[in-house]
KELO-92180 format. One record per residue (C-alpha): residue in three letters; y negated, x, z negated. Coordinates in steps of 0.5 Angstrom, whole numbers, plus 2048, in hexadecimal, padded with zeros to 3 digits. Example, Ala and Ser with C-alpha at 12.3 -4.5 7.8 and 13.67 -1.06 7.14 Angstrom:
# residues 2
+-----+-----+-----+-----+
:   r :   y :   x :   z :
+-----+-----+-----+-----+
: ALA : 809 : 819 : 7F0 :
: SER : 802 : 81B : 7F2 :
+-----+-----+-----+-----+
# end
This chain:
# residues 436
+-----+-----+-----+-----+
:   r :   y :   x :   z :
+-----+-----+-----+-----+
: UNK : 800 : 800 : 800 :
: UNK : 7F9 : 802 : 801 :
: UNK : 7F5 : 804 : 7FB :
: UNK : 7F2 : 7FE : 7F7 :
: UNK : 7EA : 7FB : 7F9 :
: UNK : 7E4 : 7FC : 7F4 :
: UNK : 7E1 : 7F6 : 7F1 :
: UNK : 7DC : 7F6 : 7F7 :
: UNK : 7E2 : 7F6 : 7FC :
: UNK : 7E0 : 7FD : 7FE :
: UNK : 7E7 : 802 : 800 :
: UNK : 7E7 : 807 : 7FB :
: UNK : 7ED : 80C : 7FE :
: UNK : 7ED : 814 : 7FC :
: UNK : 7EA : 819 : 7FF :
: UNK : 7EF : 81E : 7FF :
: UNK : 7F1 : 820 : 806 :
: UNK : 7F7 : 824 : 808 :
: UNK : 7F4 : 828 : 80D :
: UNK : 7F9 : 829 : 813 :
: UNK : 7FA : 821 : 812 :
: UNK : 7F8 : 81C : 818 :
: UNK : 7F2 : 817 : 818 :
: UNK : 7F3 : 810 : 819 :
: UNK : 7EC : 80D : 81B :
: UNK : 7EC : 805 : 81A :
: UNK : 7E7 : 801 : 81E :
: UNK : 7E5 : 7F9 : 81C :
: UNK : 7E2 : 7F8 : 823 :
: UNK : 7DD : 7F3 : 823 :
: UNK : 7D9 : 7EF : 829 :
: UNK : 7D3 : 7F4 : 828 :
: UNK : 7D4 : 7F8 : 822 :
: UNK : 7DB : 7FC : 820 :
: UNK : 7DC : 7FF : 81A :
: UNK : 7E1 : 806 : 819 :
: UNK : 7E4 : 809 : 813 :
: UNK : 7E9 : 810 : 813 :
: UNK : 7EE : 811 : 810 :
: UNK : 7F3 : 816 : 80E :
: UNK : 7FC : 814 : 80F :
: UNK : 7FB : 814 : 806 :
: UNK : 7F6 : 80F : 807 :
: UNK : 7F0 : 814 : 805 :
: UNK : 7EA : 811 : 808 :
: UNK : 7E6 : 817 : 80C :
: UNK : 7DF : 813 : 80F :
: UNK : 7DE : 80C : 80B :
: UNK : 7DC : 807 : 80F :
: UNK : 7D8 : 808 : 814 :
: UNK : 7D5 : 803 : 819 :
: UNK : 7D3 : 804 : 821 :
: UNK : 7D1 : 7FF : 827 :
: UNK : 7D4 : 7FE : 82D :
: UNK : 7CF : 803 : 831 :
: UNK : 7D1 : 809 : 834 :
: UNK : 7CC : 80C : 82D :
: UNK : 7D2 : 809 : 828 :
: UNK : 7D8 : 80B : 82C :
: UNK : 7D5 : 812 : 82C :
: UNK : 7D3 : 811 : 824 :
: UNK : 7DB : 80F : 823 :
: UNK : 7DE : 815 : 827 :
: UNK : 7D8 : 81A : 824 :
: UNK : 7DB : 818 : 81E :
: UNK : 7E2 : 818 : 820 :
: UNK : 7E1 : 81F : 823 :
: UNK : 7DD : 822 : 81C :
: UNK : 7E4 : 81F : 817 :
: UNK : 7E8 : 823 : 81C :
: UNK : 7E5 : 829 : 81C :
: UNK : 7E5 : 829 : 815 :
: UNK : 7EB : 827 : 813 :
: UNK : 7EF : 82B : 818 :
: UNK : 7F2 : 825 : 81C :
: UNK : 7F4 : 823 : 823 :
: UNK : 7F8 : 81D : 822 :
: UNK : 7F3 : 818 : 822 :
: UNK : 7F6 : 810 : 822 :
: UNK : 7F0 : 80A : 823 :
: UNK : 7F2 : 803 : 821 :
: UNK : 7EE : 7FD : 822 :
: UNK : 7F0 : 7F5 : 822 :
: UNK : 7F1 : 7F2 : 82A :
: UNK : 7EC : 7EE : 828 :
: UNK : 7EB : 7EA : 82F :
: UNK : 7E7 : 7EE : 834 :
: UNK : 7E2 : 7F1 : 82F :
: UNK : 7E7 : 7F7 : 82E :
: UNK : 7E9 : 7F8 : 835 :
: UNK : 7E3 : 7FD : 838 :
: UNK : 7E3 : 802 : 832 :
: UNK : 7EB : 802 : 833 :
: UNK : 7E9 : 804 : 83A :
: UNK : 7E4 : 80A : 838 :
: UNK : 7E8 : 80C : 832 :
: UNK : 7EF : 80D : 836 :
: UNK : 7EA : 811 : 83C :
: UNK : 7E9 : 816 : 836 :
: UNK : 7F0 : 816 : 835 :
: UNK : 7F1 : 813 : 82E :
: UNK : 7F7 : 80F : 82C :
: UNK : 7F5 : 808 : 82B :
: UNK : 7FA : 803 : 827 :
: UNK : 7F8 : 7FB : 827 :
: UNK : 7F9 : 7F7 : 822 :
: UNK : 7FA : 7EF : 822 :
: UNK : 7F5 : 7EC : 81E :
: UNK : 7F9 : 7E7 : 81B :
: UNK : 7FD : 7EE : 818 :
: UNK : 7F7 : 7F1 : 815 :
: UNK : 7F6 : 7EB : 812 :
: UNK : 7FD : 7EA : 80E :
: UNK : 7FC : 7F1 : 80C :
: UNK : 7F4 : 7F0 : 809 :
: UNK : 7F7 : 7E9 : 806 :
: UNK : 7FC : 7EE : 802 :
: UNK : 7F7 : 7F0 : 7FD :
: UNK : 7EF : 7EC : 7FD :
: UNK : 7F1 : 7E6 : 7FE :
: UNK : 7ED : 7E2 : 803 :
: UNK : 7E7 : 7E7 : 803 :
: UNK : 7E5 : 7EB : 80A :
: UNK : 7DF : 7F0 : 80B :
: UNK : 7E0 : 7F6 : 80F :
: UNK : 7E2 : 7FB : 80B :
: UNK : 7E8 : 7F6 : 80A :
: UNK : 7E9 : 7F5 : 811 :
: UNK : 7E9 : 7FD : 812 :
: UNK : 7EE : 7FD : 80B :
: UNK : 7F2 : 7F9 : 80E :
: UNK : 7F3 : 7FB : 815 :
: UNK : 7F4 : 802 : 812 :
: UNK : 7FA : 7FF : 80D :
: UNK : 7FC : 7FD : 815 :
: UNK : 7FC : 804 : 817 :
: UNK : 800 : 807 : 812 :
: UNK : 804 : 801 : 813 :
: UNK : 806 : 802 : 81A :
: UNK : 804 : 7FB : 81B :
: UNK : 800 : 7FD : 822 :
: UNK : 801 : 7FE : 829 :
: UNK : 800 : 804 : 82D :
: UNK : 7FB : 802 : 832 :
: UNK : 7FE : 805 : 838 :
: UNK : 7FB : 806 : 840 :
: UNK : 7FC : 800 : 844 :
: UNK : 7FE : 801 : 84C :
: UNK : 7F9 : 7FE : 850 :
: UNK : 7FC : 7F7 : 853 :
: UNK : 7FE : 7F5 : 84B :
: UNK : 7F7 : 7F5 : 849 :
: UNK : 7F4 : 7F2 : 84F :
: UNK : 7FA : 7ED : 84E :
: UNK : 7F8 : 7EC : 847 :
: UNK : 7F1 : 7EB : 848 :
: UNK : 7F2 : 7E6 : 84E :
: UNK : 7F8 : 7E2 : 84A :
: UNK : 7F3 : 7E1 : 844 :
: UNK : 7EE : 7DF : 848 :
: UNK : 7F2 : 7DA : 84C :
: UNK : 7F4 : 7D7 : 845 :
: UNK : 7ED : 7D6 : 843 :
: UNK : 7EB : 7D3 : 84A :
: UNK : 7F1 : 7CE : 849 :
: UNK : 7F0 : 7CC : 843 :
: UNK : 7E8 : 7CA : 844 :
: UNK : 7EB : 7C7 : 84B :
: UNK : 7EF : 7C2 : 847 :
: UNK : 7E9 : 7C1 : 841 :
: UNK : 7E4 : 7BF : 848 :
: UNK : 7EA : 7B9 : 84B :
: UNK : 7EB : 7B7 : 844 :
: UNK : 7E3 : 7B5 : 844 :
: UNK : 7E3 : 7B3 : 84C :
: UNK : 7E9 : 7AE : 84A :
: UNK : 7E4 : 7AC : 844 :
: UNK : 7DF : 7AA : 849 :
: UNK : 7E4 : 7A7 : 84D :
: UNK : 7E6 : 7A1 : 848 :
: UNK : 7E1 : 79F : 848 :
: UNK : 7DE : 79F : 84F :
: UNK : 7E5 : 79D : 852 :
: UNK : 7E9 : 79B : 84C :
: UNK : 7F1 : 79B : 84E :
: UNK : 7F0 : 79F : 854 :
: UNK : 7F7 : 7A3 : 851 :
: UNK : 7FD : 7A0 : 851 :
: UNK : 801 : 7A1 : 849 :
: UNK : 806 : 79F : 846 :
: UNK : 802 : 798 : 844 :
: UNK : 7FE : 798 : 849 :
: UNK : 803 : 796 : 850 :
: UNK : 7FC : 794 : 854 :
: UNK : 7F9 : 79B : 855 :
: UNK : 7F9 : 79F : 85C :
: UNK : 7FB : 7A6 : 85A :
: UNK : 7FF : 7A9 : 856 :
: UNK : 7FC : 7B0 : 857 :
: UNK : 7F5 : 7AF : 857 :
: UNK : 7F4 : 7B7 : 858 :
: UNK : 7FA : 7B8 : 85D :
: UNK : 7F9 : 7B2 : 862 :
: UNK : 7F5 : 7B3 : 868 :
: UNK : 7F3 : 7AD : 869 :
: UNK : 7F0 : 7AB : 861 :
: UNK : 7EC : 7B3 : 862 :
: UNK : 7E9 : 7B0 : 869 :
: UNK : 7E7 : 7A9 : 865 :
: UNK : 7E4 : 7AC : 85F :
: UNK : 7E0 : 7B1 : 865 :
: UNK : 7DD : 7AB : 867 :
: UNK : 7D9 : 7AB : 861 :
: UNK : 7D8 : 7A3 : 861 :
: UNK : 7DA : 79E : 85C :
: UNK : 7E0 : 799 : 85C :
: UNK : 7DB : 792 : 85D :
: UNK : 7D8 : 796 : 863 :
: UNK : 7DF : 796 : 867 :
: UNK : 7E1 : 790 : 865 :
: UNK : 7DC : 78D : 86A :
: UNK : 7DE : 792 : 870 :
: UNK : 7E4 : 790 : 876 :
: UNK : 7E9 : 795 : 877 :
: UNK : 7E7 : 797 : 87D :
: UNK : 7E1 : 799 : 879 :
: UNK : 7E3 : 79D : 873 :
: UNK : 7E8 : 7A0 : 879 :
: UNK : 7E1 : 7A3 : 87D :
: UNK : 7DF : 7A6 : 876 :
: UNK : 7E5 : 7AA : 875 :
: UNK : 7E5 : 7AC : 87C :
: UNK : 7DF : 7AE : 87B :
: UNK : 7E0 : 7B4 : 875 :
: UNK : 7E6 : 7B6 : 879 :
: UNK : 7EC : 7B1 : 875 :
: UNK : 7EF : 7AE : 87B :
: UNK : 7F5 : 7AE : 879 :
: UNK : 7F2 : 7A7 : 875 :
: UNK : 7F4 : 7A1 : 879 :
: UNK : 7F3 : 79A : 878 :
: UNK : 7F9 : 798 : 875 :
: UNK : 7F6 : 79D : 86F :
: UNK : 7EF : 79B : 870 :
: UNK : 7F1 : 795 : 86E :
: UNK : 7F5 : 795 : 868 :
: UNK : 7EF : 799 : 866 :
: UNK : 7EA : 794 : 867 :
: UNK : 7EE : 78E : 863 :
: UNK : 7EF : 792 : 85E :
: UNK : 7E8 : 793 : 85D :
: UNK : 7E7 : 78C : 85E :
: UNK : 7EB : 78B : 858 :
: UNK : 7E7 : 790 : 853 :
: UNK : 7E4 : 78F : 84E :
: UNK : 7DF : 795 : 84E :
: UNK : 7D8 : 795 : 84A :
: UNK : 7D1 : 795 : 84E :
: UNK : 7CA : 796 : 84F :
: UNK : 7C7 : 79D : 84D :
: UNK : 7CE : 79F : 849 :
: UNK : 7D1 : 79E : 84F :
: UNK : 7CD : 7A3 : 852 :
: UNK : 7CC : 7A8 : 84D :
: UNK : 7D4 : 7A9 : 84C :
: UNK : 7D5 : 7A8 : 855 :
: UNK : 7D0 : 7AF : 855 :
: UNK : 7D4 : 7B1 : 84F :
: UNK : 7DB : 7B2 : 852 :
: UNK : 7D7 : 7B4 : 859 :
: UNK : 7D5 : 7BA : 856 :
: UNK : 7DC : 7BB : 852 :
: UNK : 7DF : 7BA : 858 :
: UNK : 7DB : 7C0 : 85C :
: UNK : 7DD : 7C4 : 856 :
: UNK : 7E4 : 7C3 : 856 :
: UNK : 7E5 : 7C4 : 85D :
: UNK : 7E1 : 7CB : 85C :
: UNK : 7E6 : 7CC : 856 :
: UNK : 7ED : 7CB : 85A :
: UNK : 7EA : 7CF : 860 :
: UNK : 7E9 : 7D5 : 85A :
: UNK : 7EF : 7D4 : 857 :
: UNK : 7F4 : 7D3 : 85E :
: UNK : 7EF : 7DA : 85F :
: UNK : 7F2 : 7DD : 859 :
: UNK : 7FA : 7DB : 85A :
: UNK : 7FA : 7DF : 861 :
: UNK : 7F7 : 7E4 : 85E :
: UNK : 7FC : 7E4 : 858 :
: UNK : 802 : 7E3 : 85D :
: UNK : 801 : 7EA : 860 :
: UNK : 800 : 7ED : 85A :
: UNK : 806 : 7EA : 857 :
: UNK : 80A : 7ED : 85E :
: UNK : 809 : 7F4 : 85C :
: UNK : 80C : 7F3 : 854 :
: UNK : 814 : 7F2 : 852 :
: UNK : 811 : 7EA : 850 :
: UNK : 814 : 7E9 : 858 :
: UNK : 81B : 7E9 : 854 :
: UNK : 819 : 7E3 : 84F :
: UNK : 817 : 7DF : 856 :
: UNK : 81E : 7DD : 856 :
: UNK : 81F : 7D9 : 84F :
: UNK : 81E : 7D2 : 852 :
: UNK : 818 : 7CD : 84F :
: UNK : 814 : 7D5 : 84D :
: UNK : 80E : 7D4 : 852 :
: UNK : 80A : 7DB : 855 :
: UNK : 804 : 7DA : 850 :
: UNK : 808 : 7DB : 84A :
: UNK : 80C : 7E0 : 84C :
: UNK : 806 : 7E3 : 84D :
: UNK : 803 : 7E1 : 847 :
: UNK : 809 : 7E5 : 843 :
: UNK : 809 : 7EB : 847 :
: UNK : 801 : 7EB : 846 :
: UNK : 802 : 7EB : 83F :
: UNK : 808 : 7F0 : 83E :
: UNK : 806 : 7F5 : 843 :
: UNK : 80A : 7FA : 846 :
: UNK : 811 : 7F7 : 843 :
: UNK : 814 : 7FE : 844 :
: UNK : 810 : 801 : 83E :
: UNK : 814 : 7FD : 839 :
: UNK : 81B : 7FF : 836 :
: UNK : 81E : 7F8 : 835 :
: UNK : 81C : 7F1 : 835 :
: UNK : 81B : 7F0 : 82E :
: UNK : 815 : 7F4 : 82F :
: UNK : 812 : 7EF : 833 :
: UNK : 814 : 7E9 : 82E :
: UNK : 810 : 7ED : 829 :
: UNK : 80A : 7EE : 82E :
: UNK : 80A : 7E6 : 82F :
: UNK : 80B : 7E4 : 828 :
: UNK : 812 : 7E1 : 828 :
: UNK : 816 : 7E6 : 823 :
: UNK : 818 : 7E1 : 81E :
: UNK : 814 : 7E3 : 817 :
: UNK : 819 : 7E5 : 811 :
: UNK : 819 : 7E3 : 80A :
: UNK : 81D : 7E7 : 805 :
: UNK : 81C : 7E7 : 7FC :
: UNK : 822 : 7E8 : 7F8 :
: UNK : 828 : 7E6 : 7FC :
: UNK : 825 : 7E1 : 800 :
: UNK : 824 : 7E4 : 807 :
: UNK : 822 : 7DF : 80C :
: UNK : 821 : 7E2 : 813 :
: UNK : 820 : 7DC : 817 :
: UNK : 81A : 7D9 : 816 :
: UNK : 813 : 7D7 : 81A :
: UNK : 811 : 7DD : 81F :
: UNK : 80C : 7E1 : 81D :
: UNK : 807 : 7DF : 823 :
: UNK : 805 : 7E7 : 822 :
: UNK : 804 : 7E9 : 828 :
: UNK : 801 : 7E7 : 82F :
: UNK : 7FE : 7E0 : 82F :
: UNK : 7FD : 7E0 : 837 :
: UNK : 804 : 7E3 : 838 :
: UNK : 807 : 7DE : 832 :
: UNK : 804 : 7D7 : 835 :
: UNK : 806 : 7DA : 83D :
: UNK : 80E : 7DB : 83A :
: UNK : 80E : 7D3 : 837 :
: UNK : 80B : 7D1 : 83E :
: UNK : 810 : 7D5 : 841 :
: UNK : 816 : 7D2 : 83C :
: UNK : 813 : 7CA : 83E :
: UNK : 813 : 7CB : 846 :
: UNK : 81A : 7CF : 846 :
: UNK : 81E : 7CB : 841 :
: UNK : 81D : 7C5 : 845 :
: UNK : 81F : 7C8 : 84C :
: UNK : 824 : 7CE : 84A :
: UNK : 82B : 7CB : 848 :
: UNK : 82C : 7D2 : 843 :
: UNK : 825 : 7D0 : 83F :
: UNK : 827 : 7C8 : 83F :
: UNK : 82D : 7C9 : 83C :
: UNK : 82A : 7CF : 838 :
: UNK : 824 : 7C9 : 835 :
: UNK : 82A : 7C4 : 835 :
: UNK : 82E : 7C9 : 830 :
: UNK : 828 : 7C9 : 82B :
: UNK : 826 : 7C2 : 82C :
: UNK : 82C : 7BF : 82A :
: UNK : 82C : 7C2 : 824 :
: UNK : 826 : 7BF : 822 :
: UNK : 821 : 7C5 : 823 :
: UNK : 81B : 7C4 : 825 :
: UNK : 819 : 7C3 : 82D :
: UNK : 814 : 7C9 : 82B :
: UNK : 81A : 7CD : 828 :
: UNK : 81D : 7CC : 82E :
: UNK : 817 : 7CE : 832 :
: UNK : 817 : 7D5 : 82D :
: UNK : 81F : 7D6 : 82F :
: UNK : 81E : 7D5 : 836 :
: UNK : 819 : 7D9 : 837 :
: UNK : 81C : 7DF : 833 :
: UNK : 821 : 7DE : 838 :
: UNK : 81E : 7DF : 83D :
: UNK : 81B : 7E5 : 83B :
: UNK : 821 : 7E9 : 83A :
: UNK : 823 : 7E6 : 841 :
: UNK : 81D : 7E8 : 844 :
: UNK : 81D : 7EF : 841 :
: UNK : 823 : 7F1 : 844 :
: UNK : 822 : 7ED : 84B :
: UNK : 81D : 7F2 : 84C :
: UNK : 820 : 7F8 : 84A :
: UNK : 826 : 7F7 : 84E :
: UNK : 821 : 7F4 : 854 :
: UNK : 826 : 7EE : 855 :
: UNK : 825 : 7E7 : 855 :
: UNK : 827 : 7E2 : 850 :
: UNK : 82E : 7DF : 850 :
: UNK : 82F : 7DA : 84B :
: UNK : 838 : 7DB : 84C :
: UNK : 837 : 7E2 : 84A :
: UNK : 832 : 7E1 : 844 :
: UNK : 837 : 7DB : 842 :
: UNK : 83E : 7E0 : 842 :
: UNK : 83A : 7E4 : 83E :
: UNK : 839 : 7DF : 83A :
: UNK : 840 : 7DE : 838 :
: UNK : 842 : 7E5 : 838 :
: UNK : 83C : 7E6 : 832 :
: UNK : 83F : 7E0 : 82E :
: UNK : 847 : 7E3 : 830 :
: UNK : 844 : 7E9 : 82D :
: UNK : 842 : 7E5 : 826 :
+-----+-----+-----+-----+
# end
């Protein structure tokens, strides 16, 4: 344990420093302002808390400073850790590694169960430095490592795709809030058997009715013959008469609002629908790009699972990296966070708890959407699911399980380079139960 905190939350290490020893350098990286503190392997301080911005100044105050402890203290082995807080991180990781330093990652939730050990609730900076340097000596990090080019492009892209499908789906649910009440029913659902479209997003037609920008009391009083001539008009000449006039007595039939309100949410859902098709051209963009970078991993391989689209495939490999860096799947459990936690007192000794969710959340949230698409479609992972369900598991259990196959699956698929075969990954199976 490190050593105890002062009534006013101040670290109070030793000053004692073994000469030869390496210095640990623990960074609390912030949007602006970071904070610093060096250490020895006895947990000897050797430069208290220092604080330092994020210009070209303060990285070169903290590597003075680094300099200066190294020369004194007759050292080359210097080891940095910093918490991967966001993005915040992510430019002094990148100046530091240029300088040759080894720098260790450390998950937030982690440093926050060893500051949690001994303060009880209290958080301050020097605590969070004591924290990640309790982390350090742990061995509680991750080493940073170079990543090659097309995975860090691929993880740029994948994350930026992911944000740009999430605000996509925020901006149809607001399209479809301005449509209920412009033209409510337009849909057809399970208790509405009267609407037009089952796909409003999908559907050629009902994309070409909302780009026609008019209300449905408008329509109501046109021909056929003259909501064809629109369509044509903005180039839907796949729309008919037949349509066309389906289209017109359902909006006969709408109780739909008016007046002003009615003009207000029509030039509402015009402008969504502008924007919406910027967003689906945006991300249509992305994904090509994604596909070719994709091509040029071992993910092609994963392709072959049925149910697993490239997009997610894509998203693993993004957040994974180069997989020939890894020694065996359980590594890849632990980065995602789907190791179970253990608890152990006395003779007690439960190994089969909740996971930790210490680990990569984008990789975590990747691998549970992966687990729903292929336990639905591959026959290995519906049975897989099956299993866990008909012993009155949790779907989301289930989920964890399928994913954490999938995992050992595919980590094996791309070292080898071969594609899935569910008849080998089921012989295997019962070998592995023979064997018990």
């Amino acid at each position: 344990m490190l050593k105890t905190m002062t009534k006013d939350r101040k670290p109070t290490f030793s000053r004692t420093v073994i000469i030869d020893s390496p210095l640990y350098v623990a960074i609390d990286v912030a949007k602006y302002y970071h904070k610093a503190m060096i250490f020895d392997l006895d947990k000897n301080i050797v430069e208290p808390p220092f604080g330092f911005d994020i210009s070209k100044e303060g990285f070169n105050k903290l590597i003075e400073k680094i300099t200066v402890n190294s020369k004194k203290y007759k050292t080359d082995s210097i080891v940095v850790g910093m918490e991967a807080t966001g993005h915040y991180h992510e430019t002094l990781l990148e100046h530091l590694r240029t300088k040759g330093f080894k720098v260790l990652l450390f998950n937030p939730y982690a440093t926050f169960k060893t500051r949690a050990l001994d303060i009880d609730y209290v958080k301050t900076d020097e605590i969070d430095l004591k924290a990640i340097g309790q982390a350090m000596i742990l061995g509680k990090g991750r080493e940073a490592s170079n990543e090659e080019a097309v995975y860090k492009e691929l993880r740029l892209l994948t994350r930026f795709r992911r944000a740009k499908n999430h605000a996509r789906s925020v901006l149809k649910n607001q399209m479809l809030r301005d449509l209920d009440r412009l033209w409510p029913g337009l849909m057809k659902e399970p208790h509405n058997t009267k609407g037009l479209f089952t796909n409003l997003w999908q559907s050629k037609i009902a994309r070409e009715l909302l780009k026609l920008g008019l209300l449905p009391q408008q329509i109501a009083d046109m021909a056929s013959k003259e909501l064809v001539a629109l369509f044509k008009k903005q180039g839907a000449k796949f729309v008919g008469p037949i349509w066309a006039g389906k289209i017109i007595k359902h909006a006969s039939g709408v109780m739909h609002c008016g007046g002003m309100e009615a003009e207000v949410h029509q030039h509402i859902l015009n402008t969504n629908l502008k924007v919406l098709e910027d967003m689906d051209k945006l991300i249509e963009a992305l994904d090509n790009k994604t596909a070719v970078l994709l091509d040029k991993t071992p993910g092609v391989y994963l392709l072959s699972i049925q149910g697993v689209s490239f997009v997610r495939i894509a998203e693993f490999i993004a957040e994974i990296g180069n997989p020939y860096k890894y020694r065996d799947p359980g590594e890849w459990v632990k980065l995602a966070g789907l190791n179970s936690s253990r608890y152990q007192s006395g003779k007690v000794d439960r190994k089969n708890n909740p996971i930790t969710k210490v680990g990569n959340s984008y990789l975590r949230a990747t691998l549970f959407s992966i687990a729903r698409d292929i336990s639905r479609w591959e026959p290995f992972f519906i049975a897989l699911r099956d299993k866990f369900c008909t012993k009155g598991k949790h779907i989301q259990v289930a989920y964890g399980a399928v994913a954490n196959k999938f995992l050992r699956i595919a980590f094996y698929l791309m070292l080898r380079k071969q594609n899935f075969d569910p008849n080998y990954e089921k012989e295997k199976e019962k070998m592995s139960q023979n064997n018990h």
